[in-house]
C-alpha positions in Angstrom: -34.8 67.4 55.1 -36.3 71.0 54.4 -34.6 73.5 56.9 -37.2 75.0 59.5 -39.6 77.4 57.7 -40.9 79.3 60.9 -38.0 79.1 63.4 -40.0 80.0 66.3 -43.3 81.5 68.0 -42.7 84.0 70.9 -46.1 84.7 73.2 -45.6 87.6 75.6 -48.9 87.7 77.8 -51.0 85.7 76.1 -53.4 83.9 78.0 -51.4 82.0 80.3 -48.5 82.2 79.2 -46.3 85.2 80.1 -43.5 85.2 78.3 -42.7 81.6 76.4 -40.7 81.3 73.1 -41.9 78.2 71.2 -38.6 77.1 69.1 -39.2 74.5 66.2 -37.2 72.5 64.5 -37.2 71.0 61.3 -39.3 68.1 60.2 -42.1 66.7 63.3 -42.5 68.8 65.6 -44.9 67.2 68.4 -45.9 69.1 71.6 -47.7 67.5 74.6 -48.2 67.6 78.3 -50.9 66.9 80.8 -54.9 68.3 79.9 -55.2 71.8 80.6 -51.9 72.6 80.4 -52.1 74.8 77.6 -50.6 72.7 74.3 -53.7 74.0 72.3 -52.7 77.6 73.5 -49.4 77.6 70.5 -51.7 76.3 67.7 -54.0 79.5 69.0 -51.5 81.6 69.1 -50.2 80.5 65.5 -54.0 81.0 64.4 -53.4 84.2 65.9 -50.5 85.6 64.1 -51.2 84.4 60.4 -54.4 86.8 60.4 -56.7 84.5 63.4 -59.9 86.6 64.7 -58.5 88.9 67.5 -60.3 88.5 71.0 -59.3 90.7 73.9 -59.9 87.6 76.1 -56.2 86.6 74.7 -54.8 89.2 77.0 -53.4 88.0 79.8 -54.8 89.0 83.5 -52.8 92.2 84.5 -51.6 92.7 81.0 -52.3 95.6 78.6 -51.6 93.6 76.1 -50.7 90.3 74.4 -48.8 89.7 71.4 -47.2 86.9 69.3 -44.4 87.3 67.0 -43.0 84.6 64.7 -39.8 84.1 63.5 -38.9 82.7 60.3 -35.9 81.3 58.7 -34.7 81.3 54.7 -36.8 80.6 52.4 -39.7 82.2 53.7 -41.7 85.3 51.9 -41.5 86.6 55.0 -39.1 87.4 57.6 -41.6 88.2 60.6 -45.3 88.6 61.5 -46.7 89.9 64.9 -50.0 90.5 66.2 -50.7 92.7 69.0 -54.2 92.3 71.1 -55.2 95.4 73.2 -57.3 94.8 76.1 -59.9 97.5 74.3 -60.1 94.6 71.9 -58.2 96.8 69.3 -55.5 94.7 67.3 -52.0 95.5 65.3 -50.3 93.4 62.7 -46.9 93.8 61.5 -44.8 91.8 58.7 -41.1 92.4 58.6 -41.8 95.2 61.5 -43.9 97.4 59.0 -47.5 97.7 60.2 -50.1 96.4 57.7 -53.9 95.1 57.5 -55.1 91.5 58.6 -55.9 91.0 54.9 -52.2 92.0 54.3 -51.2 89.4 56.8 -53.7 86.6 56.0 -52.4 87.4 52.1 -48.9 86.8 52.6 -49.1 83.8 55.2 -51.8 82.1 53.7 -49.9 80.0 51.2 -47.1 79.4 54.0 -48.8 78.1 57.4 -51.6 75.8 57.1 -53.8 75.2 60.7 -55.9 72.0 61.2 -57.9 71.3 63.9 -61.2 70.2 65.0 -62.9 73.1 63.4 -61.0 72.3 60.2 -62.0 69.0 59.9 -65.5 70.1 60.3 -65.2 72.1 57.3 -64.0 69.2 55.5 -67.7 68.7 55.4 -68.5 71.5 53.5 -69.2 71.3 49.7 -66.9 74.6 48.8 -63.8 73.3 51.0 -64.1 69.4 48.8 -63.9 71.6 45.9 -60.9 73.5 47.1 -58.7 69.9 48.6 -59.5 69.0 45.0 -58.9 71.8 43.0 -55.5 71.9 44.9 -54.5 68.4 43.3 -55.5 69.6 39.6 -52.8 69.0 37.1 -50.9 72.0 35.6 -53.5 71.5 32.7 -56.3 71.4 35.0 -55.3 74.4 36.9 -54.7 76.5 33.8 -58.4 75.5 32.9 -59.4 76.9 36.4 -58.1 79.8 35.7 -59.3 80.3 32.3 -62.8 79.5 33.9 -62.6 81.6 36.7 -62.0 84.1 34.7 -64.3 84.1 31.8 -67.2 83.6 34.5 -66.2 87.1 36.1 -66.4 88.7 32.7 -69.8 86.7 31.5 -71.0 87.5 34.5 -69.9 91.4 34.5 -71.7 91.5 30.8 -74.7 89.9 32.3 -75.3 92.4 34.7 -74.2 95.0 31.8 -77.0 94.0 29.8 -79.5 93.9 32.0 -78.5 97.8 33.2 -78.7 98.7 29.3 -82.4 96.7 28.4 -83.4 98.9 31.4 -82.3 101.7 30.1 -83.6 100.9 26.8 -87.2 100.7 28.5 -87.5 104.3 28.9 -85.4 105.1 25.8 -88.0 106.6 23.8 -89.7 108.6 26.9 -86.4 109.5 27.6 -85.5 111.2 23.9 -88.7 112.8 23.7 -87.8 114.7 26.7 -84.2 115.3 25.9 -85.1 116.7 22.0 -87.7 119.0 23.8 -85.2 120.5 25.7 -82.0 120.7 23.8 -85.0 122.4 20.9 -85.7 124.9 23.7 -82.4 125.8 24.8 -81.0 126.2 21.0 -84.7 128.3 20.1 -83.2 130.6 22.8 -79.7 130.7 21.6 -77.9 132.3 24.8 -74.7 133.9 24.6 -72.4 133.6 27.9 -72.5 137.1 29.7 -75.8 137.9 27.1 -77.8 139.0 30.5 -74.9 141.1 31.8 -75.0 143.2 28.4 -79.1 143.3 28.9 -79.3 144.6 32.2 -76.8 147.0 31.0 -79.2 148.1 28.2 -82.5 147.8 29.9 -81.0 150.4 32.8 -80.2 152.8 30.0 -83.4 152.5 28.2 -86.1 152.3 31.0 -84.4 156.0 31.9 -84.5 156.9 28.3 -85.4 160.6 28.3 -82.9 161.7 31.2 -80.3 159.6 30.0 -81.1 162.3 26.1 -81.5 165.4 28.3 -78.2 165.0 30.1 -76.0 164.1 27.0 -77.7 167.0 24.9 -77.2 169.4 27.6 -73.6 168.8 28.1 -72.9 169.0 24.0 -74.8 172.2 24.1 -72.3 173.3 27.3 -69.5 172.4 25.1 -70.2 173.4 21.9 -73.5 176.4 21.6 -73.3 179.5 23.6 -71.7 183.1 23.6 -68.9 181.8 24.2 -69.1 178.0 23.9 -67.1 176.0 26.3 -65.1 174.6 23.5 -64.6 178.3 22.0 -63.3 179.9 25.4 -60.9 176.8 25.9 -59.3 177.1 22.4 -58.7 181.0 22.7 -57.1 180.2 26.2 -54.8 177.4 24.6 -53.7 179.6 21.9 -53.1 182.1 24.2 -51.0 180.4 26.6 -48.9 178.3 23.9 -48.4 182.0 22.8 -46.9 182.9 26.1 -44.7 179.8 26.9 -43.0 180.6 23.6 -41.2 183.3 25.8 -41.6 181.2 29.1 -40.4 178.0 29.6 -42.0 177.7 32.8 -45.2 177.9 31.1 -44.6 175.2 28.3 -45.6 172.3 30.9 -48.7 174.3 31.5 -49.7 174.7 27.9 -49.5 171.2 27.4 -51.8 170.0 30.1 -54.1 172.8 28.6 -53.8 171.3 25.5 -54.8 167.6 27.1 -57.9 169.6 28.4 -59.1 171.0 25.1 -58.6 167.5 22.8 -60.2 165.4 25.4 -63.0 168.3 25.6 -63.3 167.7 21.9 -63.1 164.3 22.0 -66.4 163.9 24.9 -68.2 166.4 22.5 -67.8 164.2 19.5 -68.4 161.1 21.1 -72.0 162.8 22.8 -73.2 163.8 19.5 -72.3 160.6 18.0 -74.3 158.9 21.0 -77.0 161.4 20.5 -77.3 160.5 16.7 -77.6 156.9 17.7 -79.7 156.6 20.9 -83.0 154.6 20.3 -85.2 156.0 22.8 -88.5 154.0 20.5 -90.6 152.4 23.3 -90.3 149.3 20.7 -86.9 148.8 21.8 -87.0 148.6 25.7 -89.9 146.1 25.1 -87.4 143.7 22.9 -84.7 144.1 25.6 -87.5 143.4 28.0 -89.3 140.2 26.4 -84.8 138.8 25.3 -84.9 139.1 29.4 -87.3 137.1 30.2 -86.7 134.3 28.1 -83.3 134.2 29.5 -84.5 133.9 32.5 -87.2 131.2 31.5 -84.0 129.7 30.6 -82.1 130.3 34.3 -85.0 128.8 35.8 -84.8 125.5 34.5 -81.5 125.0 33.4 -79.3 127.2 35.5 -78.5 130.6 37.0 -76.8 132.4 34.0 -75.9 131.3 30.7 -73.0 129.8 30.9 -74.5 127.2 33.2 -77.4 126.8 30.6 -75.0 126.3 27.9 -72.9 123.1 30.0 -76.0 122.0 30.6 -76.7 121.4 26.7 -74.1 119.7 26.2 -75.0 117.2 28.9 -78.2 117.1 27.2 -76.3 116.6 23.8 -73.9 113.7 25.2 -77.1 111.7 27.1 -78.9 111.7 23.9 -76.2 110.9 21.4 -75.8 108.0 24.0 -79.3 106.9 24.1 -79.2 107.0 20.7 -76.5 104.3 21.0 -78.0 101.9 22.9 -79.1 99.9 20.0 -76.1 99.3 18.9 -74.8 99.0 22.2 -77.0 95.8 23.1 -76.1 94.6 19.9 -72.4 94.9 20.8 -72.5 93.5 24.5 -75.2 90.4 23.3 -72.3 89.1 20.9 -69.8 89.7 23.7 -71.5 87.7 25.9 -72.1 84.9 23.4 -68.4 84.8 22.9 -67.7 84.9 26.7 -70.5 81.7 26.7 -68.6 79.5 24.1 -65.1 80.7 26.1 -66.5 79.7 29.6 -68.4 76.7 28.0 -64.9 75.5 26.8 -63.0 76.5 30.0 -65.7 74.6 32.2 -65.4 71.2 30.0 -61.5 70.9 30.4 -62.1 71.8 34.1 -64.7 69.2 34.1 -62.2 66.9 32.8 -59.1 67.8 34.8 -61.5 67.4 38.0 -62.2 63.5 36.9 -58.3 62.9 36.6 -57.9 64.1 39.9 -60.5 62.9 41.4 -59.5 58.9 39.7 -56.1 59.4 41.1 -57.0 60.7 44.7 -59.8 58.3 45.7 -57.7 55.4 45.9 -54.8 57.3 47.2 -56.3 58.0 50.3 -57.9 54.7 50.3 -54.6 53.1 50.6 -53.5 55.6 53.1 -56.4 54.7 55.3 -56.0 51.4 55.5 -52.8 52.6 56.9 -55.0 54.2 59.5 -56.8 50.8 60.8 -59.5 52.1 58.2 -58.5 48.4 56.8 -61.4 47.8 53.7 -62.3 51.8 53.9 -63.0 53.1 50.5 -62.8 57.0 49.7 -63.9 58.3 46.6 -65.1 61.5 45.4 -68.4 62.4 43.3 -68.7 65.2 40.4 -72.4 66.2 40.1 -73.5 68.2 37.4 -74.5 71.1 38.2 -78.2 72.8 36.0 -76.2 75.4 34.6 -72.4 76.9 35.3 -71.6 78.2 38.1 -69.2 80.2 40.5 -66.7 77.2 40.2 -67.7 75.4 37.3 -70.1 72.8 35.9 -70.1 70.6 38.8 -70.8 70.2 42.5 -67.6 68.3 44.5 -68.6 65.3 47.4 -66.0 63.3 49.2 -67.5 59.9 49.8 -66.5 57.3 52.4 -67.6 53.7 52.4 -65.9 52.9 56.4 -66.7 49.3 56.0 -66.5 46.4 53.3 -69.5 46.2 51.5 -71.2 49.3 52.6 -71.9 51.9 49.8 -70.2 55.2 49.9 -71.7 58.1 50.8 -71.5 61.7 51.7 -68.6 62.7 54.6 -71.4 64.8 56.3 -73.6 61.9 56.7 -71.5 58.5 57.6 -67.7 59.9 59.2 -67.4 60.1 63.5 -64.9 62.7 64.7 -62.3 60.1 64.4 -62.7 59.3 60.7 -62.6 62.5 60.0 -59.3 63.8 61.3 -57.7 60.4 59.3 -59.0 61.3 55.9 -57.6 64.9 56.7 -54.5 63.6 57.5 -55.1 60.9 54.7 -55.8 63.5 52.4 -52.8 65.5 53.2 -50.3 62.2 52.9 -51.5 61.2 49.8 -51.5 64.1 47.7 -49.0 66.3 49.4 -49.9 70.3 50.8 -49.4 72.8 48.9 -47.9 74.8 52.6 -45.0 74.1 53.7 -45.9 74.7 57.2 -48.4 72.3 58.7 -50.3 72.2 62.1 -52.5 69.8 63.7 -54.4 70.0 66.8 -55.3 66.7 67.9 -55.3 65.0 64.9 -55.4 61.9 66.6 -58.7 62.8 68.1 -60.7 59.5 68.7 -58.0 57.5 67.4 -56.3 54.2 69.9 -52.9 53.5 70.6 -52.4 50.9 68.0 -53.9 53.2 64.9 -51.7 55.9 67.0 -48.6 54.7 66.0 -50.1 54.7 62.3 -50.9 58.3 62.4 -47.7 59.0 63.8 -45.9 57.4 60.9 -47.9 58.9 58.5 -46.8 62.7 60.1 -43.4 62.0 59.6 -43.8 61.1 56.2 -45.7 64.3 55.3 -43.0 65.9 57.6 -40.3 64.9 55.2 -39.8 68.0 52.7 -42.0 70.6 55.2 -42.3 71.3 58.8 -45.4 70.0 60.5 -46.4 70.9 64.3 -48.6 68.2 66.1 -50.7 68.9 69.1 -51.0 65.0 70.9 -52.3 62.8 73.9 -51.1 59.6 72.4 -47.3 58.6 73.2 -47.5 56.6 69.8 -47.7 59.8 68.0 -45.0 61.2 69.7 -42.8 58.8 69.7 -41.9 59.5 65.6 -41.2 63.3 66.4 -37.7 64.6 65.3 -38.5 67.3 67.7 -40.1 67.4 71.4 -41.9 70.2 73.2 -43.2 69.4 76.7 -46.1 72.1 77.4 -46.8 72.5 81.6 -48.7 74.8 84.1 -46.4 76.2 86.7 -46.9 78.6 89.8 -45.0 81.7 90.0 -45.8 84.3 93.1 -49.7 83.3 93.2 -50.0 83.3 89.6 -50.5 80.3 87.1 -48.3 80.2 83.7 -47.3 78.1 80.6 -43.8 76.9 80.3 -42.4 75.0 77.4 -39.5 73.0 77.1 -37.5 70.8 74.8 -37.3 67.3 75.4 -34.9 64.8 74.7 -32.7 61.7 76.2 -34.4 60.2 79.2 -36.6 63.2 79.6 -38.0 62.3 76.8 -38.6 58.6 77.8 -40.0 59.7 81.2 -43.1 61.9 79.2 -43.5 59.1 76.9 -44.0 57.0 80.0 -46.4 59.3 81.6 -48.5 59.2 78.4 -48.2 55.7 78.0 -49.4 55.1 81.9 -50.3 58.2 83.8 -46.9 57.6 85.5 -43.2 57.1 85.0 -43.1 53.3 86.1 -40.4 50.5 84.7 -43.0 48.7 82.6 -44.5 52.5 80.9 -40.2 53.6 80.5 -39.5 50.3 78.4 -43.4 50.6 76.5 -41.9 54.1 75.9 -38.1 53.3 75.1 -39.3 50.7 72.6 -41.9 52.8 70.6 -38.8 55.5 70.2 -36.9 52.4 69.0 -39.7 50.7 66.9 -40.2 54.5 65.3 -36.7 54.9 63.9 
């Protein structure tokens, strides 16, 4: 028998219980004890800790807080998971001490615990979950093909909506180019160079001051160069004089040297103001070119950006969005043949699905069948129905119904429409018997809802079987079920100091018998203790 995958569930504050550690065992694990006295309370608490909704109404009266941790043993992904509930409705959840999401959590559990209860087999109603029990029981080829399927219906479907972007696109394409050809034309008419309107306003200062900008430069040449004596004159004859004198005075020599700094650079501006002078364009003409380059530039700013470097990034978006509208032909062209391919692949994918789903489906309908004549469903048929779909969807080419005929010689029909509460929670159970679970962690709250002592003991029977090679948890009323646990957990309401709280204990020997007994007859009598020592005997 499969060691104990999750060695224990610890619930500190949690409702009623203030600090209870729930320890399992290997195999059937059954817990029971009077109504109200809190059995359903683990299998919350379980729900809880593998990623459960979070309510702060978990917390226990006076707490802060309530958390449950679980312990598992080898074997498992996972060492430990918590969840912490504040009473501010905020919650924590930890694996292997590190905090992470509830995705996180719910992500690494999911394929490890497995929670049943009376919502569950509600949702064994529901279309999508059908399709799920079934797709679970696909053959290796079959679940290759789901695969394949799923995901060439992500990719047609991600062309699809591809497409349908692009042929909108394609609607304004010509508007579109027209407008982009105008403007790329105007910007390239214009031809900016980046830093063009620094070297304009630069220009456009000098010549709109045209005459004073002449007068000053010619004066200063004349200074320099024309007079009685010229600046440049008196300068030389006072460098030649003074290189004279330092020849006989060293103190001088530094002196004559700056001089002679002086007089080159003075010779140098002199030069450099009549080569200006020669130059300058003072023609009205020209301020009215620099003028008129100006304002288309900034014809330019205004529409495309604040200088020219911005105008010029701008161009090549320009450039880029029409060389890509320009694509879009070929584009289409490209994705239609994609998605064609994608078609045949999905087309392919869905037929071996298709096919893989009728294998399983011929192989489980009379599997449970057989188990649920096990289950007093004695002449109970179960069968399940592919339906074509019109066209492929999310999960393939067909629509997944479990059927039930209860009775001989009724037809079968939909779950929804002919199963009680009762019939459900057997063709769960059935379900999970005759094709195995894919978790090797199971819990069941009341599976035995609606079910009689005598189909009791058939249910019990049938969760020890699906106990052998995983660990299944059973929340019960009926001493029949109980009585095929490997392992017993009494659940009772105590009074501590004014306050109610859970307390769990294992039971065995003659405590055992004595809870049987109670089950059996609301009371430990002679007659219920030999009812319950011979269903423990009639179990083993």
């Amino acid at each position: 028998m499969l060691g104990a995958v999750l060695q224990s569930i610890e619930l500190r504050d949690f409702a009623i219980a203030d600090d209870v550690v729930v320890k399992l065992a290997p195999g059937f694990n059954v817990l029971t004890g009077e109504t109200g006295a809190g059995k359903s309370l683990v299998i919350d608490a379980l729900a809880l800790a593998i990623g459960g909704r979070a309510e702060s109404a978990v917390v226990r009266a006076g707490a802060e807080h309530a958390l449950v941790q679980l312990t598992f043993g080898d074997g498992a992904p996972v060492a430990s998971a918590a969840r912490r509930v504040a009473l501010s409705g905020r919650n924590l959840a930890r694996l292997d001490g590190e905090v992470v999401t509830v995705g996180e959590l719910q992500a690494a559990l999911e394929s490890v615990v497995g929670i049943f209860g009376q919502h569950a087999f509600r949702t064994l109603l529901e279309g999508r979950e059908q399709r799920a029990l079934l797709d679970r029981h696909l053959d290796p080829a079959g679940a290759a093909a789901a695969r394949d399927y799923a995901l060439a219906h992500a990719a047609f479907v991600d062309i699809e909506a591809r497409l349908r972007e692009r042929r909108a696109a394609a609607g304004d394409r010509e508007r579109r180019l027209e407008l982009l050809r105008y403007q790329l034309d105007q910007i390239d008419a214009a031809a900016p160079r980046v830093g063009e309107e620094s070297e304009l306003d630069a220009l456009l200062a000098t010549l709109r001051h045209a005459e004073r900008v002449r007068q000053g430069a010619a004066d200063a040449l004349t200074g320099l160069s024309v007079g009685d004596p010229a600046a440049l004159d008196a300068l030389n004859h006072a460098r030649r004089a003074l290189e004279g004198a330092a020849r006989h005075a060293a103190a001088l020599e530094p002196l004559a040297r700056d001089l002679a700094t002086v007089v080159d650079g003075a010779n140098a501006v002199a030069s450099e103001l009549e080569a200006f002078l020669d130059g300058f364009d003072a023609d009205p003409a020209a301020l009215d070119r620099a003028e008129a380059r100006r304002a288309a530039l900034d014809r330019l700013f205004r529409t495309y950006g604040p200088d020219s470097a911005t105008v010029l990034a701008e161009r090549e978006r320009l450039a880029a969005e029409l060389s890509d509208l320009a694509a879009i032909e070929s584009d289409l062209q490209a994705l239609e043949h994609q998605r064609e391919e994608l078609r045949a692949r999905r087309a392919g994918a869905a037929e071996r699905l298709s096919a893989a789903r009728q294998r399983a489906s011929e192989a489980l309908g009379p599997s449970v069948s057989r188990v649920l004549s096990e289950l007093a469903l004695d002449g109970a048929v179960f069968d399940v129905a592919l339906d074509p779909l019109e066209s492929l969807g999310t999960h393939g080419a067909e629509s997944v119904t479990f059927r039930l005929a209860a009775n001989v010689g009724e037809p079968a029909a939909p779950l929804a429409s002919v199963a009680s509460g009762g019939e459900l929670s057997r063709v769960m159970l059935a379900l999970h018997t005759a094709a195995g679970s894919d978790r090797p962690v199971l819990a069941f709250d009341e599976v035995d809802a609606g079910v009689g002592g005598g189909t009791g003991r058939a249910v019990g029977r049938l969760l020890r079987r699906l106990a052998q090679g995983r660990q299944v948890l059973v929340v019960t009323h009926l001493a029949q079920v109980a009585a095929f646990a490997d392992h017993h957990l009494h659940v009772a309401k105590v009074t501590e100091e004014g306050r109610t709280l859970t307390r769990i204990t294992e039971l065995a020997g003659e405590d055992r018998v004595r809870e049987l007994a109670r089950m059996l007859a609301g009371e430990d009598g002679p007659t219920a203790r030999r009812h319950a020592e011979e269903l423990i005997g009639a179990s083993r």
